[in-house]
MDAnalysis code that builds the backbone (N, CA, C; Angstrom):
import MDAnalysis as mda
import numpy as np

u = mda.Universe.empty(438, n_residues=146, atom_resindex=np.repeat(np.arange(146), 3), trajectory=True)
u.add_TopologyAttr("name", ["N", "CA", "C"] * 146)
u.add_TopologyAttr("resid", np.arange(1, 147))
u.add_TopologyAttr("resname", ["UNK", "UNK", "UNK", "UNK", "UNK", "UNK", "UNK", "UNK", "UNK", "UNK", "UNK", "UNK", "UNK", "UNK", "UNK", "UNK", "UNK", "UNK", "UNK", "UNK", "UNK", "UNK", "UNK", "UNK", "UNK", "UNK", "UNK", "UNK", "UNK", "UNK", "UNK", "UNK", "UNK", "UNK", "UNK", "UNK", "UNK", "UNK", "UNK", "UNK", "UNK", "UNK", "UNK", "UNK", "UNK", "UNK", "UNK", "UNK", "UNK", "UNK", "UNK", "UNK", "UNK", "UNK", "UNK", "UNK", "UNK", "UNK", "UNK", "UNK", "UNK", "UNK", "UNK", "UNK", "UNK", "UNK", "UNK", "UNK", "UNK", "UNK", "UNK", "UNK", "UNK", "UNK", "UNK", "UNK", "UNK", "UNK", "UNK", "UNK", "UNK", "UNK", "UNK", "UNK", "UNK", "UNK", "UNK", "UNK", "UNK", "UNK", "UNK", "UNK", "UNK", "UNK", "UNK", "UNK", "UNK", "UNK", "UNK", "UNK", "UNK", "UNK", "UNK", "UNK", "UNK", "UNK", "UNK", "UNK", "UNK", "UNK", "UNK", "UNK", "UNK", "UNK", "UNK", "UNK", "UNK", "UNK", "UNK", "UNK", "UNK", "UNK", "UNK", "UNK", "UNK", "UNK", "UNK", "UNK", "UNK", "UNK", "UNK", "UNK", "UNK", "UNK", "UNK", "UNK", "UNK", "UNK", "UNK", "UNK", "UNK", "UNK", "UNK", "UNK", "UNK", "UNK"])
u.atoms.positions = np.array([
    [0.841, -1.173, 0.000],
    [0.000, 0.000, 0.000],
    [0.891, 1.244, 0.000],
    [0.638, 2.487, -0.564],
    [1.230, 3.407, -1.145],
    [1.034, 4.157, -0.330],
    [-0.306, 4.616, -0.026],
    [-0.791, 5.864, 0.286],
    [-1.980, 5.464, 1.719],
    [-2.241, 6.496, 2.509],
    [-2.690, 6.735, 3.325],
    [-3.463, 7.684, 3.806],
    [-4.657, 7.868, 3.563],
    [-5.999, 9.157, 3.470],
    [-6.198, 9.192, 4.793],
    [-6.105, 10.221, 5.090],
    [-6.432, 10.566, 6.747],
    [-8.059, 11.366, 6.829],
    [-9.150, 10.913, 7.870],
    [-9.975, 11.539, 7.543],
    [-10.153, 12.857, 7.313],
    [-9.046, 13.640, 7.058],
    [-9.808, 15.552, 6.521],
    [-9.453, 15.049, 4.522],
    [-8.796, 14.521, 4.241],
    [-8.560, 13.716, 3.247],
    [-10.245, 13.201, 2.548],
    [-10.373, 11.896, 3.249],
    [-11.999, 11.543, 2.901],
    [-12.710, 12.596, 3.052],
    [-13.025, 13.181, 4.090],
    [-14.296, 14.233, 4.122],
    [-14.275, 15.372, 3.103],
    [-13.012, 16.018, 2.391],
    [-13.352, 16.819, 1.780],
    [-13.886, 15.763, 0.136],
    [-13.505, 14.583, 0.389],
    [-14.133, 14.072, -0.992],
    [-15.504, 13.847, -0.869],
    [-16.075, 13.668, -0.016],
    [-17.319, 13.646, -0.108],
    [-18.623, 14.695, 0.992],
    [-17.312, 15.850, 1.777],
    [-18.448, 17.362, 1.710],
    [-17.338, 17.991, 0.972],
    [-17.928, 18.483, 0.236],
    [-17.480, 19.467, -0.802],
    [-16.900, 20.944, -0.020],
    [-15.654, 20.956, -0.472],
    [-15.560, 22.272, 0.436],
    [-13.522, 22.981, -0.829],
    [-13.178, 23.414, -0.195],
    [-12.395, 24.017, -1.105],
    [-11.164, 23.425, -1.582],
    [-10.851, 22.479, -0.946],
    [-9.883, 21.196, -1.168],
    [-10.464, 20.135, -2.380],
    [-11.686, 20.015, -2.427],
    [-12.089, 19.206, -3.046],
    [-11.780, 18.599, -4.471],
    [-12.121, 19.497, -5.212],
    [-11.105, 19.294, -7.145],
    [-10.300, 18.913, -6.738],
    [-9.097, 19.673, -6.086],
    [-7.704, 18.912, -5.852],
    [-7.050, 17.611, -5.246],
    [-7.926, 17.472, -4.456],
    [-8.215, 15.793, -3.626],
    [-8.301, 14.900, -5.020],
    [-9.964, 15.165, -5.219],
    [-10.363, 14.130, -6.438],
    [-9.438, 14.129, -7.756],
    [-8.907, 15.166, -7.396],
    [-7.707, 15.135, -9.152],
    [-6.453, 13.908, -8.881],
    [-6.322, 14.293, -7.281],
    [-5.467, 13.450, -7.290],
    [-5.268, 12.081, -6.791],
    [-6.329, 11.433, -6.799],
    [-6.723, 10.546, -6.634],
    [-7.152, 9.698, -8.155],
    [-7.546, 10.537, -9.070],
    [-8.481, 10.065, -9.857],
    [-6.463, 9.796, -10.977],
    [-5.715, 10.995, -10.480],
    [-4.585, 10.821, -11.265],
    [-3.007, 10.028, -10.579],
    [-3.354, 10.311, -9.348],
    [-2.152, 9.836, -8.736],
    [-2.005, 8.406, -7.806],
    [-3.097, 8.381, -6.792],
    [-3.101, 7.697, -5.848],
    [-2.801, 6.076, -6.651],
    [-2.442, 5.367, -5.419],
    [-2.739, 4.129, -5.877],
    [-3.342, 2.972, -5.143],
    [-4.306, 2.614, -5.903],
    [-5.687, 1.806, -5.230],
    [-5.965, 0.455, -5.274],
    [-6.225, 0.195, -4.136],
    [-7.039, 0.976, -3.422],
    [-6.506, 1.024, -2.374],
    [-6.587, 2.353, -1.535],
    [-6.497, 3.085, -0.545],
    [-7.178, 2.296, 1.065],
    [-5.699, 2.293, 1.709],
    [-6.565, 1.484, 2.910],
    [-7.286, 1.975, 3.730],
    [-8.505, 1.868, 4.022],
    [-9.576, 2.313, 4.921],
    [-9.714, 1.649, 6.238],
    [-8.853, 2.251, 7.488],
    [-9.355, 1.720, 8.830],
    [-10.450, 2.264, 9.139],
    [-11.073, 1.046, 10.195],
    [-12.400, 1.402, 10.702],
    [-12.290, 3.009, 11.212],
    [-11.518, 2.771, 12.192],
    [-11.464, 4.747, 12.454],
    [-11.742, 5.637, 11.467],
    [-10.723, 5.210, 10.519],
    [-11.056, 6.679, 9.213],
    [-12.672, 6.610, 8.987],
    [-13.291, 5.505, 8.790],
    [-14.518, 5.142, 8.018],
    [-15.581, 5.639, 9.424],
    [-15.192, 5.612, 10.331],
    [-16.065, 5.723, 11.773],
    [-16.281, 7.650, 11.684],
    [-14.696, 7.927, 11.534],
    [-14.571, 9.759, 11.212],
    [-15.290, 10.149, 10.641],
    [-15.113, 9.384, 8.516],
    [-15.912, 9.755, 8.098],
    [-17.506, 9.411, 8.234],
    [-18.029, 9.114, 8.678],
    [-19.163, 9.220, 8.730],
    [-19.951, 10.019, 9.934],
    [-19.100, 10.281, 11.119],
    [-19.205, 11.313, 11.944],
    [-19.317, 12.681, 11.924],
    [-18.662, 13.046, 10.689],
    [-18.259, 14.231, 9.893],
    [-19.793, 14.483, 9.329],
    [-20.051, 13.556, 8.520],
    [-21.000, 13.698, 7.587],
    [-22.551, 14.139, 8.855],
    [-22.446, 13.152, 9.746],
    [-23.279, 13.362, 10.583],
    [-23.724, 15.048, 11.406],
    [-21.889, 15.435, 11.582],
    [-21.569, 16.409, 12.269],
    [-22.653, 17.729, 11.211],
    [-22.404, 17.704, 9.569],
    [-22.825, 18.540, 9.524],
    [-24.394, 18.200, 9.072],
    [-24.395, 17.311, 9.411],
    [-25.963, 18.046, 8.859],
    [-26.659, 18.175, 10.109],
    [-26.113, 17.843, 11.774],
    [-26.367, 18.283, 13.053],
    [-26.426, 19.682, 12.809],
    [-25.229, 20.260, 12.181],
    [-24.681, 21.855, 12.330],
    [-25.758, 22.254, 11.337],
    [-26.469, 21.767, 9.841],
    [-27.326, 22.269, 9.205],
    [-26.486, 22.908, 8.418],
    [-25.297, 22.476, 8.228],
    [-24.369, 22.938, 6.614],
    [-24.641, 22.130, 5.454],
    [-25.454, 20.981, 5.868],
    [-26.019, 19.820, 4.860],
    [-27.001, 19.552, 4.911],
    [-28.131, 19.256, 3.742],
    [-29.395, 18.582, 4.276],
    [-29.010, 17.080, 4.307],
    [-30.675, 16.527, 4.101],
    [-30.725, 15.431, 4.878],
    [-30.153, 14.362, 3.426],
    [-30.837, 15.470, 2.298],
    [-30.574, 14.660, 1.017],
    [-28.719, 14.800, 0.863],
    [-28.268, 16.106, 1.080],
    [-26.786, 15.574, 0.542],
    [-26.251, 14.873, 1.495],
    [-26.447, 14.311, 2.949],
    [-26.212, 13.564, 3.306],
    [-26.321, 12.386, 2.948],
    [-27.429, 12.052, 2.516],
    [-27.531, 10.692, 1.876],
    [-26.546, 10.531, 0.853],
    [-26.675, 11.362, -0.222],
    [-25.486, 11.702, -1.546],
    [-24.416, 11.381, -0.810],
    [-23.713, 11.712, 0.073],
    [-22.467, 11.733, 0.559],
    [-22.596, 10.174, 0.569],
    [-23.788, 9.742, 1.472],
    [-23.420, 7.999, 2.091],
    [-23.286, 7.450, 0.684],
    [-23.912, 7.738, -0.269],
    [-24.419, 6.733, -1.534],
    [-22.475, 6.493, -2.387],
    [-22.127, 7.870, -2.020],
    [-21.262, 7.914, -2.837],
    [-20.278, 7.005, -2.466],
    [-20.082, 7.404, -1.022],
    [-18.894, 6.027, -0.258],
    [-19.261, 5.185, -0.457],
    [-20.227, 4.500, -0.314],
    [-20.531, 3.142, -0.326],
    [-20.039, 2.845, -2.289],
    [-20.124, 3.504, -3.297],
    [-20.220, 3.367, -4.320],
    [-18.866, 2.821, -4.393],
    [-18.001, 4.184, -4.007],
    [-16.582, 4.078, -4.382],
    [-16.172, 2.432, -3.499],
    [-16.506, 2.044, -2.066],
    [-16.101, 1.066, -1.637],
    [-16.383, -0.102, -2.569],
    [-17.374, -0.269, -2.912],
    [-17.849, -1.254, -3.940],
    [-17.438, -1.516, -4.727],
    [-16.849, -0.210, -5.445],
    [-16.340, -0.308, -6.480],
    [-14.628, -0.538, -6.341],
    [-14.335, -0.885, -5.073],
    [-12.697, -1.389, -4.768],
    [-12.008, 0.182, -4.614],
    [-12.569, 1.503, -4.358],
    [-11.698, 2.398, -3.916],
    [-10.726, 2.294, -3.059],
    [-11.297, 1.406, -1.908],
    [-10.682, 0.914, -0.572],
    [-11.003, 0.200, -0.276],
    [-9.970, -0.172, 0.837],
    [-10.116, -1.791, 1.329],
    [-9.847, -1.819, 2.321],
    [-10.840, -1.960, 3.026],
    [-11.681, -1.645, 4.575],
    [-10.318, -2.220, 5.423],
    [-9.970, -1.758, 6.663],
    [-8.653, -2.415, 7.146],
    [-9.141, -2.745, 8.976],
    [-8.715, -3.582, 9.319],
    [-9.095, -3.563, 10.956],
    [-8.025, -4.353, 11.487],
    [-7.429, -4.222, 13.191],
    [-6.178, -4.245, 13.611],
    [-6.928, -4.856, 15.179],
    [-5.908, -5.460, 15.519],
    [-6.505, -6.204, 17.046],
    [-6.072, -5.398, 18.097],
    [-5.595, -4.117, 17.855],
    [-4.914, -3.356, 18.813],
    [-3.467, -3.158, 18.910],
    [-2.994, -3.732, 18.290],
    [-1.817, -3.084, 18.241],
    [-1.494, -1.471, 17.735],
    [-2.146, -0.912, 17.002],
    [-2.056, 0.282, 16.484],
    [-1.583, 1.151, 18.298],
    [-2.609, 1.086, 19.262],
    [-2.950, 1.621, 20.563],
    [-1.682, 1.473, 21.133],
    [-0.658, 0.576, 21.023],
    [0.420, 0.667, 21.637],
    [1.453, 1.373, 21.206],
    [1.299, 1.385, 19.245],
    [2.200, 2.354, 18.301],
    [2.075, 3.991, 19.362],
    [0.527, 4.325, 18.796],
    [0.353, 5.651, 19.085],
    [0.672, 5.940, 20.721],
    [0.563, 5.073, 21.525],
    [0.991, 5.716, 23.070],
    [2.206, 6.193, 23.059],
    [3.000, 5.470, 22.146],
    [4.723, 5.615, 21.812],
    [4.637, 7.093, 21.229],
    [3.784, 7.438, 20.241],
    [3.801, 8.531, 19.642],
    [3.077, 9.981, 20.433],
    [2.103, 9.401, 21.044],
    [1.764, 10.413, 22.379],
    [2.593, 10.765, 23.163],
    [3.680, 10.148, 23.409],
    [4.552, 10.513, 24.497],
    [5.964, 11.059, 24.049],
    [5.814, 10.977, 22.846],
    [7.450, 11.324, 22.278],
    [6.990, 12.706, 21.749],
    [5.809, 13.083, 20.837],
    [5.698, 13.902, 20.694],
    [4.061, 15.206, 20.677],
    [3.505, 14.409, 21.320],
    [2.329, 15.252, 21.717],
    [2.829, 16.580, 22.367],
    [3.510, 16.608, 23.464],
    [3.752, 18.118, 24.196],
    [4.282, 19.359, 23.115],
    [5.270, 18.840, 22.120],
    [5.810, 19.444, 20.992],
    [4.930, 19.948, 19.736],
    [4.231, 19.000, 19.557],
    [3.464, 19.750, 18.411],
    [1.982, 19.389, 18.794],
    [1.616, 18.872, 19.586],
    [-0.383, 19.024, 20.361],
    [-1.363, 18.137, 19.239],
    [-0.703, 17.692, 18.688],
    [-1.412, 16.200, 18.046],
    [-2.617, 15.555, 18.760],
    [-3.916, 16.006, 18.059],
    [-5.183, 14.948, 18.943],
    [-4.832, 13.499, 18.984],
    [-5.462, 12.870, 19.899],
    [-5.365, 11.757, 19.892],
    [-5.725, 11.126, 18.919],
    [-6.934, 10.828, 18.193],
    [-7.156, 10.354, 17.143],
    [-6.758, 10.850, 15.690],
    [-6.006, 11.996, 15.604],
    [-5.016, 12.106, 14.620],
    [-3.538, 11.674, 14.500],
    [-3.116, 10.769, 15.805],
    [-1.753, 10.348, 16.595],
    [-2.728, 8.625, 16.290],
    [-3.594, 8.250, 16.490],
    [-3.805, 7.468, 15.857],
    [-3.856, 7.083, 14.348],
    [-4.335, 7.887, 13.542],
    [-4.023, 7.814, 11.678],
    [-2.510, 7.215, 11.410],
    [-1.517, 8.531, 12.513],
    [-0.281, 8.255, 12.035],
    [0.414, 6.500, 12.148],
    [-0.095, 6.277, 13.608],
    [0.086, 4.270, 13.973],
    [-0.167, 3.775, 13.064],
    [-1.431, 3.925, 12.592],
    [-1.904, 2.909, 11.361],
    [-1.558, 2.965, 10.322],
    [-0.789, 4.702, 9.772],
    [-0.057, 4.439, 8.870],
    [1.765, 3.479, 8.807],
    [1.863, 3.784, 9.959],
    [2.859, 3.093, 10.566],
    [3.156, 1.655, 10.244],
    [1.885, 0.812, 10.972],
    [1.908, -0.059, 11.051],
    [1.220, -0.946, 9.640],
    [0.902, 0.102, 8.592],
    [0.943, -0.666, 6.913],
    [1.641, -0.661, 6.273],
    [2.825, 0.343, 7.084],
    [4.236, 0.577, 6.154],
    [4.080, 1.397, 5.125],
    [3.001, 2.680, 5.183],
    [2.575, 3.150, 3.861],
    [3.863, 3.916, 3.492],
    [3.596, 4.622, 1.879],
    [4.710, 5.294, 1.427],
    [4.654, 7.171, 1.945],
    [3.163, 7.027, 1.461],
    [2.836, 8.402, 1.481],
    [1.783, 8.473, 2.755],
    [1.784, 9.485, 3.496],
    [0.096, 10.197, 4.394],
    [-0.051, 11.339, 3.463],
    [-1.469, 11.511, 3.418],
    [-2.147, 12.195, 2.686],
    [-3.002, 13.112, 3.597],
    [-2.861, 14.454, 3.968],
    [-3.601, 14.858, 5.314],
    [-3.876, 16.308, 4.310],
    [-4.959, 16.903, 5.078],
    [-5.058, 18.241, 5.106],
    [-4.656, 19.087, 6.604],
    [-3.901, 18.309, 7.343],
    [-3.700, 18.733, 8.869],
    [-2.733, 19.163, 8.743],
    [-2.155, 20.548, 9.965],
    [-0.662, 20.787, 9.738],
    [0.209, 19.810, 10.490],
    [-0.606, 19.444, 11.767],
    [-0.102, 18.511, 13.172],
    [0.036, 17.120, 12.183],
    [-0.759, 16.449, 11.866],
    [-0.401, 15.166, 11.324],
    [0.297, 15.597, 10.158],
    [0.158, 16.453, 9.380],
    [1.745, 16.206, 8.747],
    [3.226, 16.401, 9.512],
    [3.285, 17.128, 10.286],
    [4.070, 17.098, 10.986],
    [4.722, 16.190, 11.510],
    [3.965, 15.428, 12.222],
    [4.096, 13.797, 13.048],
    [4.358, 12.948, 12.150],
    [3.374, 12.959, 11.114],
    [3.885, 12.110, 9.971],
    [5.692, 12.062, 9.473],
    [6.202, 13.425, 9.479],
    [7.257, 13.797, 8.737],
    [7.956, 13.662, 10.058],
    [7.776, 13.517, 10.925],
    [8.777, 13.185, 12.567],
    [9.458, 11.963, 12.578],
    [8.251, 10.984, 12.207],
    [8.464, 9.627, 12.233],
    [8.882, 8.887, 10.720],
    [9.138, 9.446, 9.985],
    [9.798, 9.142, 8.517],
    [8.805, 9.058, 7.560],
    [7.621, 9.490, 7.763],
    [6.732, 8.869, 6.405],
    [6.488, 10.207, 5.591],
    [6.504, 9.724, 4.127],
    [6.591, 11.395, 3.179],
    [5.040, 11.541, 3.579],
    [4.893, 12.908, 3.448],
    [4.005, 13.585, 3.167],
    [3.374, 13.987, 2.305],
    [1.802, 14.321, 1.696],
    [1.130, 15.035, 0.955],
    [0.344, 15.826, 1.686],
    [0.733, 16.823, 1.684],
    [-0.187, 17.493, 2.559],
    [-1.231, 19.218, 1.260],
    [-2.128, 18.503, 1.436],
    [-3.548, 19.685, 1.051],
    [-3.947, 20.644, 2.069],
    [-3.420, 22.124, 1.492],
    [-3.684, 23.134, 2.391],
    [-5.166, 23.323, 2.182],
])
């Protein structure tokens, strides 16, 4: 596996927001697939999706649009759903403690980085400044979407 989509990654592919063309360009031109999907990312994204149409930045219909679409792309082998018995939890405590005080990494973005860790990916793919950061701490290249 190549690459590694962190959920601000997924969410701008499916809520549309100003990252978006550039995500899907490069995906549709660069990435290479399919893209591994841990439950977390897939748990994010759909929290996200939830989040806004709580907030009322989405209706109920582009919410659905959003679900129809993931499910499409999964189907269609975009990604390939990934799940871990816990080991990831012991990566990231390592990574909480070496460098959380330094650069303030959420926890569940100190998680993305474990799991990229622990697939051996080439690339993280973030729109975050903190997980690229962490990412680029611990040796893995970066793509980072401002």
């Amino acid at each position: 596996m190549k690459h590694y989509c962190d959920t601000s990654v997924l969410a701008s592919l499916y809520l549309e927001d100003a990252r978006t063309s550039k995500i899907t360009q490069w995906i549709e031109q660069e990435a290479l697939l399919p893209l591994p999907l841990p439950l977390l990312a897939e748990l994010e994204l759909m929290g996200a999706i939830q989040q806004q149409l709580f907030r009322k930045q989405i209706s109920s219909q582009e919410a659905s649009t959003c679900h129809y679409y993931f499910q499409k792309n999964l189907n269609q082998g975009t990604y390939t759903r990934i799940s871990f018995q816990g080991e990831e939890y012991s990566h990231a405590l390592q990574l909480v403690q070496v460098h959380t005080a330094a650069i303030g990494c959420r926890t569940l973005d100190i998680l993305h980085v474990a799991l990229a860790l622990l697939l051996g990916v080439g690339e993280f793919v973030t729109c975050h400044a903190r997980q690229k950061l962490l990412a680029e701490k611990v040796g893995i290249k970066v793509i980072f979407f401002k």
